[in-house]
N, C-alpha and C positions, 0 to 999 in steps of 0.2 A: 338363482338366475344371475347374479352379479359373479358368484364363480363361474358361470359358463360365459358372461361376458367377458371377463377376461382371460380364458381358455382361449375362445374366439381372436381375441386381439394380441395374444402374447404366446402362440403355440410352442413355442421354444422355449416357454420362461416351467422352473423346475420349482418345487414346491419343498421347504425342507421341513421335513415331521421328527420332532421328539418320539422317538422308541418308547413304548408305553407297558409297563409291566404287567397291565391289566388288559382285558379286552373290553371287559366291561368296568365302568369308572361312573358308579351311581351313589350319588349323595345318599345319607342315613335317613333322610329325615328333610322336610319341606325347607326349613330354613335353613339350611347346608344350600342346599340346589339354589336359593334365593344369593346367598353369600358369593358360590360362585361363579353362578352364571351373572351378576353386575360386577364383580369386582378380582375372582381369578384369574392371575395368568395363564396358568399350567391347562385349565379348566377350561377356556377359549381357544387357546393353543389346540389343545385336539378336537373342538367342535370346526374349527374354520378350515384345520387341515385332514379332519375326516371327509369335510364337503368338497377339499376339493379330491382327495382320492375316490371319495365312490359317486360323485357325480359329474366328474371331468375327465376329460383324458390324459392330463397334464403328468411330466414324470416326478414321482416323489424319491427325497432322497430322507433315507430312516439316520439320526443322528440320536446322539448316544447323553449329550446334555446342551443348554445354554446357558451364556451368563445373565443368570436374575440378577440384582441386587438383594443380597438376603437380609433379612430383617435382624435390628441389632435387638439380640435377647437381655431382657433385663434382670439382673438376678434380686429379687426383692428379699430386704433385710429380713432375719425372723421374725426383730423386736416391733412390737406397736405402739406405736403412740398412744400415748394415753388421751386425747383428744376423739383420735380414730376407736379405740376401746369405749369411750363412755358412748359412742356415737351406736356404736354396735348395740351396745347394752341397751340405751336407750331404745332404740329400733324394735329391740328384741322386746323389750316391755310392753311398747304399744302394739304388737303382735297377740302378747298375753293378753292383755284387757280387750283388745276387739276379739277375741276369738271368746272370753268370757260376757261380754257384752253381746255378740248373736248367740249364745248357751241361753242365755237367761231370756234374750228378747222372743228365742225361740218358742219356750220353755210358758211364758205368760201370755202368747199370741195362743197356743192349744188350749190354756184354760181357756181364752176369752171366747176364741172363736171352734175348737174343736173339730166337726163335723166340716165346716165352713172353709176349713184353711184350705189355700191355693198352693200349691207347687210352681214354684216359680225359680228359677235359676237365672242370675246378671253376674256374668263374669267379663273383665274386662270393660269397665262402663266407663271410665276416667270419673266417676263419682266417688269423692271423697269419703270417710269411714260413715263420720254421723249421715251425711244425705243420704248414705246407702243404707244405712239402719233404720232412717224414717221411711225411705221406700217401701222395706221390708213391712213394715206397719202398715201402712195405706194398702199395700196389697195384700193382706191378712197373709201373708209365706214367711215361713220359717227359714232365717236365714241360713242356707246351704250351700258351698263351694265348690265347685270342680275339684277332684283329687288327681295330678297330672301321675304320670309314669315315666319312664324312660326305657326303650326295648335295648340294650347293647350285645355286643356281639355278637351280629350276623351280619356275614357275610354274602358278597354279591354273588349267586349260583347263575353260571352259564348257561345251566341245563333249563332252568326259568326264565332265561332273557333269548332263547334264540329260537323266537315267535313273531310271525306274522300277520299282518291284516290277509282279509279275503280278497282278491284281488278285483278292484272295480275300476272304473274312468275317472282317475282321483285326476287332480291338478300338481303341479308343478311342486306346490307347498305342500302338499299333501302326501305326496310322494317321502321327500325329506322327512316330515314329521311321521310318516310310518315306519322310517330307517331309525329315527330317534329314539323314540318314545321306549321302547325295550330296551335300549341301551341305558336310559337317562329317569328312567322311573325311580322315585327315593323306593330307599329298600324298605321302611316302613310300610309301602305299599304293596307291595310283593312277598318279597323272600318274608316281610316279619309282619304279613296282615292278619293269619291266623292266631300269634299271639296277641298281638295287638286287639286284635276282636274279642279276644277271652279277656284282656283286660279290661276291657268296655263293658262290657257282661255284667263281670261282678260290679263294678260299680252302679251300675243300672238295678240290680238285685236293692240298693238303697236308696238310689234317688234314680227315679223317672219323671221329671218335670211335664208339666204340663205346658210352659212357655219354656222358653228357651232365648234372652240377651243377652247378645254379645257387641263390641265394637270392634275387635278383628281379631279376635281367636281363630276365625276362618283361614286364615292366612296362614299363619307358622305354626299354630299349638295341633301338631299330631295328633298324639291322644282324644285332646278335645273333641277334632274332627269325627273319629272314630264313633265316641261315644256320642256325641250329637246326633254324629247319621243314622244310629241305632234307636236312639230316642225318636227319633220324627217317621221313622219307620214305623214304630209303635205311637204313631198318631201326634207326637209334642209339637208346637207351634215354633215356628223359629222365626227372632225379630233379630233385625241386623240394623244396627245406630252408626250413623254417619260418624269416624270420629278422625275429617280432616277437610280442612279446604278445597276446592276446587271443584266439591261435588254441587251440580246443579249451575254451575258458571262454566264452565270449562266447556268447549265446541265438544269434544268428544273426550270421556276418560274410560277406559277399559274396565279396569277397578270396579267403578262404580255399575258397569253393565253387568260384571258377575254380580255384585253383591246383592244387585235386587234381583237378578233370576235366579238367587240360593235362596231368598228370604221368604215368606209369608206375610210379612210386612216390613218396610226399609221407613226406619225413623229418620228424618232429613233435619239438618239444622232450621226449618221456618221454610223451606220452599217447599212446592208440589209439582206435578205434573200431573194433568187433569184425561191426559193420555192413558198413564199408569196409575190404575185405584190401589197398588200396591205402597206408593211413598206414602207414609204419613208426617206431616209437619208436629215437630216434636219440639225440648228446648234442647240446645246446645251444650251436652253434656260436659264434652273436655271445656267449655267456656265458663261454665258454672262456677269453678273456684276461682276463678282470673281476680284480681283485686283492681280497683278503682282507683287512677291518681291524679294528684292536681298539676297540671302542667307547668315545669317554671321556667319562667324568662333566660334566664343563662346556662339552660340545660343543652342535651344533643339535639344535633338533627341526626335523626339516627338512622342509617342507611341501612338495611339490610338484605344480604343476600341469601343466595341459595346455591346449590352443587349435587349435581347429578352425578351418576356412576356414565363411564366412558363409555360403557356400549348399551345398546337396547335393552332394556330389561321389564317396561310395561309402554304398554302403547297410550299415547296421551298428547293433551295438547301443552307440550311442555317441549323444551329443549332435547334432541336424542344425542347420543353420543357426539360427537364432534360438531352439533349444533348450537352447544355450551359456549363454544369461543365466540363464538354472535352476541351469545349472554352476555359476558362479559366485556365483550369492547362495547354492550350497550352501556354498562356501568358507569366507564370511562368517559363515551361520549357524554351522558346524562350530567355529570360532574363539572365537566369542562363548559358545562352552559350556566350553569350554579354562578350566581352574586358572587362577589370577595365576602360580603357580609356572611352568607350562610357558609361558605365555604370555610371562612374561620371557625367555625362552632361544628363543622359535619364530622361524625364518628363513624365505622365503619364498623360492622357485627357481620363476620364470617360464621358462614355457616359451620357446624362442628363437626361434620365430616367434610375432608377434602376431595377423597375418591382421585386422588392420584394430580389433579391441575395444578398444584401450589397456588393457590388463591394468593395467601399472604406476598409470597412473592411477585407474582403479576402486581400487586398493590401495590408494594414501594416503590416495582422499580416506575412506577407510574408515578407516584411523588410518595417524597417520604414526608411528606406536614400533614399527610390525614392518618388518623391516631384508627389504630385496628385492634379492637375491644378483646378480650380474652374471650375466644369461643367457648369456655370450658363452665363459664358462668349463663343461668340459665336469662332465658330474654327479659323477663319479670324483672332481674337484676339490674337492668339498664332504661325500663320504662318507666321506674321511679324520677330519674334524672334525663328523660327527655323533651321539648319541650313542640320536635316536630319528629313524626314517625314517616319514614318514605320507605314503603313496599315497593318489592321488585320482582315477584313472584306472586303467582297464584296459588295459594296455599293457606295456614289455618294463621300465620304470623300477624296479616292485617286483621284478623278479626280480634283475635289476642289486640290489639292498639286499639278497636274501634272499643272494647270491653272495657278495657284500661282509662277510658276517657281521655287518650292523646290524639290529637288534631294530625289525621294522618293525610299523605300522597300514595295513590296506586301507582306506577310508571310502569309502562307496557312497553315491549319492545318497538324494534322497525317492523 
């Protein structure tokens, strides 16, 4: 609709399209398609100027490249640090013992309970090793893991994507997303379903669960999907764990509307909805290992934000693409109302993805005396040494401080 509005308004204006090698340009795989439709140029580039060639009348002119800014490749040493080497090693060891630790917990839960035992599958729970192995106990199941795959080399066939819908009284969007959707389907789900379904097979041939926990395999782990759908076909139960803020506060979050019409029951951090018998009030799993600290007096006031990708990518009551600069000069504003007392002591914690805005830069050149923490260290790192926590986003950050036992501020936009 906004390309026919400006069709409308600017009938002489010419549209210029990058020449595409491809006719069809379909991501591998769910989390490909996630990467570029929030954050590719190339990949935007021909969705905005497909729409306006096949839904406008506008003239297009076909051009041969643009200047990106390319990305500077970094060539990494061969040598390893010996730091980074025991890190490895270490890692690799407590891989060994929990993967020998469910062998044996497996192994004495069949004596105990035999006939009794549950099939149970929790992949992705944000539950630490041990809580996940006393789980395993409480619910008499032997602990069992998804085994992932990877399908490569296949390629996107034309002769597969140039299908239509039946032609009905669709809407405006509807129309679009029937032009899309063959185009923009991951090939995991087409060209590479029938292998993909055979790899789900065998795996099913050893474990068919009888539940099925996840907290967002649903999202990006292919495979997973695959072999889930198979599983619940043949009757498994599927539970889906809340595992991020916003759900149950938020006016409206999309996310959260699939995940309980996928589930058989939706584990909620402690709320419910007396609407839907589907949520059940569970604990806070990603909160479970949060550690507890004592506030001290000469610590930060530790500001925190957040950064979206520049264009639409879920529908939510959240900042959309170019709504983020509201964000931000709320930031600004918020600061400038700040004491000199707190403002002497305020830290600032960027989010670790930037998604293209130069956060750090907007900072300074706003003033250079508030101190912008290394995003690269995790937030646990900084709530030892804070002694007031001020959210600025709806999301899982304040819950992490209310966990932590730091005296926290919500700040809500205009």
């Amino acid at each position: 609709r906004t390309a026919q509005r400006i069709a409308v308004a600017y009938p002489n204006a010419e549209i210029n399209k990058l020449q595409s090698q491809s006719k069809f340009i379909a991501a591998n795989n769910s989390a490909t398609f996630f990467e570029w439709a929030a954050n590719d140029e190339i990949w935007n580039e021909r969705l905005s100027t497909d729409i306006f060639e096949n839904f406008t009348s506008l003239k297009i002119n076909y051009i041969n490249n643009v200047d990106f800014d390319e990305q500077v490749q970094i060539i990494k040493s061969n040598l390893v640090s010996l730091p980074l080497f025991f890190r490895k090693v270490y890692a690799l060891l407590k891989d060994m013992m929990f993967e020998v630790a469910c062998f044996v917990t497996g192994q004495l839960l069949k004596i105990i309970y035999w006939k009794k035992m549950r099939r149970i599958s929790l992949e992705s729970t944000y539950l630490n090793r041990i809580t996940l192995l006393k789980l395993f106990v409480l619910l008499r199941s032997a602990p069992r893991f998804f085994r992932s795959w990877n399908i490569v080399s296949i390629e996107s066939s034309e002769k597969m994507r140039t299908w239509k819908f039946p032609k009905s009284q669709s809407s405006e969007f509807s129309e679009v997303l029937e032009f899309f959707l063959p185009k923009h389907l991951p090939i995991n789900f087409l060209e590479g379903f029938h292998l993909n379904r055979e790899k789900c097979h065998e795996f099913i041939k050893e474990f068919n669960p009888e539940i099925i926990v996840t907290a967002n395999d649903f999202a990006e782990n292919d495979p997973w999907k695959f072999w889930a759908a198979e599983c619940i076909e043949n009757g498994s139960k599927l539970f889906v764990a809340q595992h991020g803020g916003g759900y149950g506060v938020a006016k409206y979050l999309s996310t959260q509307e699939y995940e309980i019409s996928i589930s058989d029951h939706f584990l909620s951090w402690g709320w419910e909805n007396k609407i839907n018998p589907k949520i059940i009030r569970a604990p806070a799993m990603k909160l479970m290992g949060v550690k507890q600290f004592t506030p001290i007096n000469d610590g930060y006031c530790l500001l925190v934000t957040a950064s979206l990708p520049r264009r639409s990518f879920h529908l939510g009551s959240w900042p959309i693409g170019p709504q983020l600069e509201n964000y931000i000069q709320d930031q600004f504003d918020f600061v400038d109302n700040l004491s000199q007392v707190v403002r002497q002591s305020l830290a600032v914690r960027l989010f670790p993805n930037d998604f293209g805005w130069e956060h750090a830069l907007r900072w300074q050149e706003y003033s250079d005396r508030i101190e912008l923490l290394p995003k690269s260290k995790p937030l646990s790192t900084y709530l030892r040494n804070t002694k007031l926590y001020i959210s600025t986003y709806n999301a899982t950050t304040f819950l992490e401080a209310f966990k932590s036992n730091i005296p926290t501020v919500i700040v809500t936009g205009k």
